[in-house]
C-alpha positions in Angstrom: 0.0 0.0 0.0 2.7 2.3 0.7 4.6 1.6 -2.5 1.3 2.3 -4.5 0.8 5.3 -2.4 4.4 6.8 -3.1 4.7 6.1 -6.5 1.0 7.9 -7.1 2.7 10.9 -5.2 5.5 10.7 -7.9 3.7 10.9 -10.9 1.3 13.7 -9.5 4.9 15.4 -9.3 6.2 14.9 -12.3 2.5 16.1 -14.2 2.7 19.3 -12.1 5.9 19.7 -13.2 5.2 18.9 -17.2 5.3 21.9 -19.7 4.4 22.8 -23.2 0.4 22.3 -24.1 -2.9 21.1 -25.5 -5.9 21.3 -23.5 -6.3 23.2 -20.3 -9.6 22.8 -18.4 -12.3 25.7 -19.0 -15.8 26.7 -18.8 -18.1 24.6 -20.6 -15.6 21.7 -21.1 -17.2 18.5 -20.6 -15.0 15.6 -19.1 -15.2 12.1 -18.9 -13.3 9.7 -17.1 -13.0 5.7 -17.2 -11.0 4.2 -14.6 -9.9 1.5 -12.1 -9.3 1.9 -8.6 -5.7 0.5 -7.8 -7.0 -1.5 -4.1 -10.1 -2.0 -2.8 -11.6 -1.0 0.8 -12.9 -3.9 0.8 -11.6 -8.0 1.1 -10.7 -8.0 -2.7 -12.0 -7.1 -6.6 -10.8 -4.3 -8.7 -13.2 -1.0 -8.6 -14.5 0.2 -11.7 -15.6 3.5 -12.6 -17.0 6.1 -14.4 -17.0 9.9 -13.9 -18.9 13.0 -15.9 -18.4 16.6 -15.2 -19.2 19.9 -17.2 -17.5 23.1 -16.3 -19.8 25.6 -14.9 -17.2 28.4 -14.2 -13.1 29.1 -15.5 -12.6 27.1 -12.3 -15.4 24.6 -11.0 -17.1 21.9 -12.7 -19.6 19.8 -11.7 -21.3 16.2 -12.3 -21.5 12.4 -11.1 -19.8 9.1 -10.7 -20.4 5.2 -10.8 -18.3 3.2 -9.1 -18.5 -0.7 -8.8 -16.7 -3.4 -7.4 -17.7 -7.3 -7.2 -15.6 -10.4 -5.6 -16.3 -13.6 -5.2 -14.0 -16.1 -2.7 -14.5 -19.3 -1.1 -12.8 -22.3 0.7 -13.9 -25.8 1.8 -17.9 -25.0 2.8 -17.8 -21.1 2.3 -18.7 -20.0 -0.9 -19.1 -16.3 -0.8 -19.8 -12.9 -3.0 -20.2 -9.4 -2.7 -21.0 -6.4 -4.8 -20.8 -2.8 -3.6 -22.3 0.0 -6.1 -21.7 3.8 -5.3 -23.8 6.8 -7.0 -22.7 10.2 -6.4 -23.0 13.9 -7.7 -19.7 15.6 -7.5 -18.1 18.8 -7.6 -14.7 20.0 -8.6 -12.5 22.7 -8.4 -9.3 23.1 -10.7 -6.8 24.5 -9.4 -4.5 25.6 -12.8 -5.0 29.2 -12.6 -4.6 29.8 -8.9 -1.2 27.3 -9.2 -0.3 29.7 -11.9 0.5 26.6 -13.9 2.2 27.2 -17.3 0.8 24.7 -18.9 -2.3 23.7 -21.2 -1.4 19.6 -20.7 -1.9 19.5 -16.7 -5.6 20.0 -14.9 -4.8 19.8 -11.1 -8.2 19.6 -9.4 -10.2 18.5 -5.9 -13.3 17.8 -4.8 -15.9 16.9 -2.5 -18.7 13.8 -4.0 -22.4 13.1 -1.8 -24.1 9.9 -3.2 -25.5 6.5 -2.0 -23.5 3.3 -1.6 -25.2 0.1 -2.1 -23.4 -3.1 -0.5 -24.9 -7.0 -0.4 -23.2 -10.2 0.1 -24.4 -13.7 -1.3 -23.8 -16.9 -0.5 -23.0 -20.3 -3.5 -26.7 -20.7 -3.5 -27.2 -16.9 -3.7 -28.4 -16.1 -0.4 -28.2 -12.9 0.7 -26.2 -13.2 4.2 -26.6 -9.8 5.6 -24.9 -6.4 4.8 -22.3 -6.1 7.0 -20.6 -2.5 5.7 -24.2 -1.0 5.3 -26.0 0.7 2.5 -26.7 4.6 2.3 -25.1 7.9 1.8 -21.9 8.1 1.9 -19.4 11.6 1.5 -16.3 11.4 -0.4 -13.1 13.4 -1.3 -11.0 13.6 -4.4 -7.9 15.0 -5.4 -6.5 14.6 -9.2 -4.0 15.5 -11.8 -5.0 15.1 -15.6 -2.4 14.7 -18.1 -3.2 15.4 -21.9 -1.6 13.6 -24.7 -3.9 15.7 -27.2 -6.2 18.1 -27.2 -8.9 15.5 -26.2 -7.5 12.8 -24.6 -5.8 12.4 -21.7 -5.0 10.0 -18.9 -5.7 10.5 -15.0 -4.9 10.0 -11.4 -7.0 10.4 -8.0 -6.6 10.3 -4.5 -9.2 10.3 -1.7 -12.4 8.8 -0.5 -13.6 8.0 -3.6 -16.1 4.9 -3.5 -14.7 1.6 -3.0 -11.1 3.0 -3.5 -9.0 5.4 -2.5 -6.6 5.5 -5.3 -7.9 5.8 -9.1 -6.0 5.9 -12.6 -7.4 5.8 -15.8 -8.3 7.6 -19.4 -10.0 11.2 -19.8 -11.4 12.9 -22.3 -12.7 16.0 -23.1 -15.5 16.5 -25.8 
């Protein structure tokens, strides 16, 4: 966890520190991000997600986010699966302009997400066996660094409370 933490740190440092450009973030931008969280909160399974925002200002933009995660385990007379599904609307604030960033290929931004989490687990006959980690709202908090390789697409990194993760890379584009 630590190495996956550090090396996360590292590439948000060296995308800060990238020049020459394409495609800053601005007003009416819309942005859409497909990604994978790199652990899981919960005993295993690889989040997925997906992530919409529109820019309402130079600087904020806002939106929502799917996040999903399944895993299924079992040993001599356990057989055992869970799903956890999180819906949120989310805001975000970049940060490029207040950074004084140089740059058109970097979007630095943070955020806060309210939505509703969803969690069951299943036995092999596909029982449900309770819900342990609870269903309902849930409040998250993002931090993130997009990097443009052209105008329109882009790859991304975030940090935070964000669903079943709390450490997400993936594609972005802008449209």
């Amino acid at each position: 966890m630590k190495k996956i933490f550090g090396s996360a740190c590292l590439i948000c440092a060296l995308l800060l520190l990238s020049t020459a450009g394409f495609a800053q973030y601005k007003k009416g931008d819309n942005l859409l991000n497909f990604g994978v969280g790199l652990n899981s909160y919960y005993s295993g399974g690889i989040p997925v997600s997906g992530i919409f925002e529109t820019g309402v200002t130079k600087d904020i933009s806002v939106g929502g986010g799917v996040d999903y995660l399944s895993y299924h385990y079992g040993f001599i007379g356990y057989n055992y699966s869970f799903s956890a599904l999180y819906i949120a609307a989310r805001g975000s604030y970049h940060f490029n302009e207040l950074l004084n960033l140089n740059t058109n290929k970097v979007d630095v931004y943070g955020g806060l997400s309210l939505g509703y989490r969803s969690f069951s687990w299943s036995n092999y006959n596909g029982q449900n066996v309770g819900n342990a980690y609870g269903s309902g709202l849930f409040l998250g908090i993002h931090v993130g660094t997009r990097y443009y390789f052209s105008p329109k697409v882009g790859g991304f990194l975030e940090l935070g409370a964000l669903g079943s993760t709390n450490a997400r890379l993936g594609l972005a584009f802008k449209f």
